[in-house]
C-alpha positions as CSV (number, residue, x, y, z in Angstrom):
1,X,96.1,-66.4,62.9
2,X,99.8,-65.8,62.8
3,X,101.5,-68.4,60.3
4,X,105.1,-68.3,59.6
5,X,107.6,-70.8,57.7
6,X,111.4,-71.4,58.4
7,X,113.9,-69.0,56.2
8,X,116.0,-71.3,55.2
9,X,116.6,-71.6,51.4
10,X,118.4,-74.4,49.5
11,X,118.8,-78.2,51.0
12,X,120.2,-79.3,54.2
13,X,120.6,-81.8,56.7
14,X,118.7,-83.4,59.5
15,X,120.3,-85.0,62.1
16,X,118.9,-87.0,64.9
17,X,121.3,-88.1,68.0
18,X,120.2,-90.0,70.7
19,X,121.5,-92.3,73.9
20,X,119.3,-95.2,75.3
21,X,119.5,-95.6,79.0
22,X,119.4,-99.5,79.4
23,X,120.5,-99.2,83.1
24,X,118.6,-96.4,85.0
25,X,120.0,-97.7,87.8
26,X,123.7,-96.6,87.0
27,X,124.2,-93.2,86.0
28,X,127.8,-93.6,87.0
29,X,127.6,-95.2,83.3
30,X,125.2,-93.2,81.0
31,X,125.9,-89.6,83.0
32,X,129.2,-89.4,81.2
33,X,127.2,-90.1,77.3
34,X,124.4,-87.4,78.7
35,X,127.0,-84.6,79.4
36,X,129.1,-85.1,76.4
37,X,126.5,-83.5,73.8
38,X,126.1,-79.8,75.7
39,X,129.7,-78.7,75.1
40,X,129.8,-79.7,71.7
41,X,126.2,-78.2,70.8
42,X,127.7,-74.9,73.3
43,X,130.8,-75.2,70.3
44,X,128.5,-75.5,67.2
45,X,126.6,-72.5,68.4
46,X,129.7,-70.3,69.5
47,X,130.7,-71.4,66.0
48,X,127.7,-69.9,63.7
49,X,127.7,-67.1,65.7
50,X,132.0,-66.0,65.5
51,X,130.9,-67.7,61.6
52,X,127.9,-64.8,60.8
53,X,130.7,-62.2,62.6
54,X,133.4,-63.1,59.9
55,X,135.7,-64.3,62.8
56,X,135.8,-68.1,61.6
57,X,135.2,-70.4,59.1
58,X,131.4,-71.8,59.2
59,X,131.3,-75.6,60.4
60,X,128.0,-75.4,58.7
61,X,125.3,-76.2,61.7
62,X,122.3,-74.0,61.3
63,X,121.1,-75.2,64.8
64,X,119.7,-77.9,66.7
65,X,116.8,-79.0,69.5
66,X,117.5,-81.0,72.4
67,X,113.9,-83.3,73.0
68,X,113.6,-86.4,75.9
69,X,111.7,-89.4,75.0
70,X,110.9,-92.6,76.7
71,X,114.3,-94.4,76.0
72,X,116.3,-90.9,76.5
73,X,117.4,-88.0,75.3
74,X,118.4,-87.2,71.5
75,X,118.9,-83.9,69.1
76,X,117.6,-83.0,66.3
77,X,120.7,-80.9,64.3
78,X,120.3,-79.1,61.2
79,X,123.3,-79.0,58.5
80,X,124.1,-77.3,55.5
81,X,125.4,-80.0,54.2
82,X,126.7,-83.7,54.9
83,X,129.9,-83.1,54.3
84,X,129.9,-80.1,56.2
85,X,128.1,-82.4,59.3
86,X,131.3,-85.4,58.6
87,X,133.8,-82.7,58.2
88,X,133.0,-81.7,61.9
89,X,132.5,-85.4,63.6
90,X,136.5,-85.8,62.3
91,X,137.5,-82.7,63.5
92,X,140.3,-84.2,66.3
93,X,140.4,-80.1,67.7
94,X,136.5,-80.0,68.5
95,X,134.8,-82.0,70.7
96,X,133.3,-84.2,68.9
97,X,136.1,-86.9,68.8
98,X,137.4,-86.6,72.2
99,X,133.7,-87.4,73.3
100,X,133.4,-90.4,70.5
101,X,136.7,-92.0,72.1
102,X,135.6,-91.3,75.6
103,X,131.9,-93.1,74.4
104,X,134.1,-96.2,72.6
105,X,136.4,-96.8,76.1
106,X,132.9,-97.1,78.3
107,X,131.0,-98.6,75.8
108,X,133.5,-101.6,76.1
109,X,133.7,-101.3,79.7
110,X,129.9,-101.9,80.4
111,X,128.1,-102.2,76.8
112,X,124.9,-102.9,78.7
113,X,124.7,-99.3,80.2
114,X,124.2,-97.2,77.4
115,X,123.1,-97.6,73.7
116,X,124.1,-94.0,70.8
117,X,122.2,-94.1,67.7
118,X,121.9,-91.5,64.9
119,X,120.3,-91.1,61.7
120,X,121.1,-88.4,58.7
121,X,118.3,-87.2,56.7
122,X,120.0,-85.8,53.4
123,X,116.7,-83.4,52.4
124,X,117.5,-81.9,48.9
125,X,116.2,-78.2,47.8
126,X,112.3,-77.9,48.2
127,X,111.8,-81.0,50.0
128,X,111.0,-79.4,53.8
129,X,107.7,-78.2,54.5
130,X,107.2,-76.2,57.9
131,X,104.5,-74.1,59.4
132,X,104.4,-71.7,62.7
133,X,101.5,-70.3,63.8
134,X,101.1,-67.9,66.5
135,X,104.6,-67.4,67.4
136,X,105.4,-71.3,67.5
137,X,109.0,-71.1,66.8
138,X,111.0,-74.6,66.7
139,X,112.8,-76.8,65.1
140,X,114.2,-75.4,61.4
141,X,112.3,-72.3,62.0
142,X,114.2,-71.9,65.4
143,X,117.6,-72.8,63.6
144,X,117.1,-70.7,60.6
145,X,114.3,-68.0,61.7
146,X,111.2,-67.5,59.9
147,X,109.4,-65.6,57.2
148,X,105.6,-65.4,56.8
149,X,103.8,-69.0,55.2
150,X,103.2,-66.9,52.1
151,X,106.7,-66.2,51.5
152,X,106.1,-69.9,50.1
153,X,102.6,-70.0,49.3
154,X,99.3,-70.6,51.3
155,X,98.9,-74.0,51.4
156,X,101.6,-76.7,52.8
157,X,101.6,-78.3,48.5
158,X,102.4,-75.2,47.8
159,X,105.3,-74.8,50.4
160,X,106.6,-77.8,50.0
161,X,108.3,-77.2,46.4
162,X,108.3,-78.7,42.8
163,X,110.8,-81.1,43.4
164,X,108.4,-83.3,45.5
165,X,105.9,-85.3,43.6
166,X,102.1,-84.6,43.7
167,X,101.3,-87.5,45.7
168,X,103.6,-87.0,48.2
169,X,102.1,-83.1,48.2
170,X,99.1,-84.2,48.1
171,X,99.7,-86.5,51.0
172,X,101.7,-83.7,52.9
173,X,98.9,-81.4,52.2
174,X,96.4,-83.7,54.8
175,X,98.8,-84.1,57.3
C-alpha cells in the first residue's frame, strides 16, 4: 500500500468557515452568503500561486477544502500563521471585507435567514498528524503536497512529533 504524509513543515493554522441555512426556503437570502466565499478562495489561490512566482507578497494561505454538511456548506483553510490569516480578513483591497459588510447589511435585514460561524485552530510545530494512502490526497496534504509516511516515521506516534505528549500519541496512534 501506498502511504504518504502532507509536506508541510513548521506550524500553521486551521481554519473552519461555515454558513447555516435556517431558511431553505429563501435563497434570495443565504445565496448571496454562499457565493461570497468562491471569489475570495479564487483570490487566496491566485495569490500563492503569483506568491511561489515571486510576483507578490505571500498572504500566507497554503490552501483550503470546500465540504457540505447537513446545516450547509463550510471550508476548511490552512494558514501559515494567525496573523498572516487576520492580516488578510482586514485587508479593505481583497474581498474579504467587502463580503463581511455585505454579510453584516443582510444579516440585519433578515437575521433568521442565515447563520456564519468559524473557528481557528492555532496547531504549533509537530502537532499534525496526516496519512494518504493509495493516492488519497486531501486536506493538508492537498494544500501542501505530500512526501512518503516515512519521511516522518512508520507509525502515526511517530509522525505526530515530540511536542505532543505520549498519551495524546498514544491515543492518536489508535485512532
Amino acid at each position: 500500500m501506498e502511504r504518504h504524509t502532507h509536506a508541510h513543515d513548521g506550524g500553521l493554522v486551521v481554519f473552519h468557515i461555515g454558513m447555516t441555512i435556517r431558511k431553505p426556503h429563501r435563497p434570495d437570502q443565504w445565496l448571496p452568503v454562499l457565493t461570497a466565499m468562491p471569489p475570495m478562495l479564487a483570490e487566496l489561490e491566485r495569490n500563492k500561486a503569483e506568491a511561489a512566482r515571486g510576483e507578490a507578497t505571500d498572504l500566507g494561505f497554503l490552501g483550503a477544502e470546500t465540504l457540505l454538511g447537513g446545516k450547509g456548506p463550510w471550508v476548511v483553510q490552512y494558514w501559515r500563521s494567525v496573523e498572516q490569516l487576520y492580516a488578510y480578513a482586514s485587508l479593505g483591497d481583497r474581498a474579504h471585507v467587502p463580503a463581511w459588510r455585505a454579510f453584516n447589511k443582510a444579516a440585519r435585514a433578515h437575521p433568521e435567514a442565515v447563520g456564519i460561524w468559524h473557528e481557528t485552530f492555532v496547531v504549533p510545530p509537530g502537532g499534525v498528524e496526516t496519512i494518504y494512502a493509495n493516492g488519497a490526497r486531501i486536506g493538508l496534504g492537498a494544500a501542501t503536497g505530500t512526501v512518503p509516511a516515512q519521511h516522518r516515521g512508520r507509525a502515526a506516534r511517530d509522525r505526530l512529533g515530540s511536542t505532543i505528549s505520549a498519551e495524546a500519541s498514544a491515543q492518536a496512534a489508535h485512532v
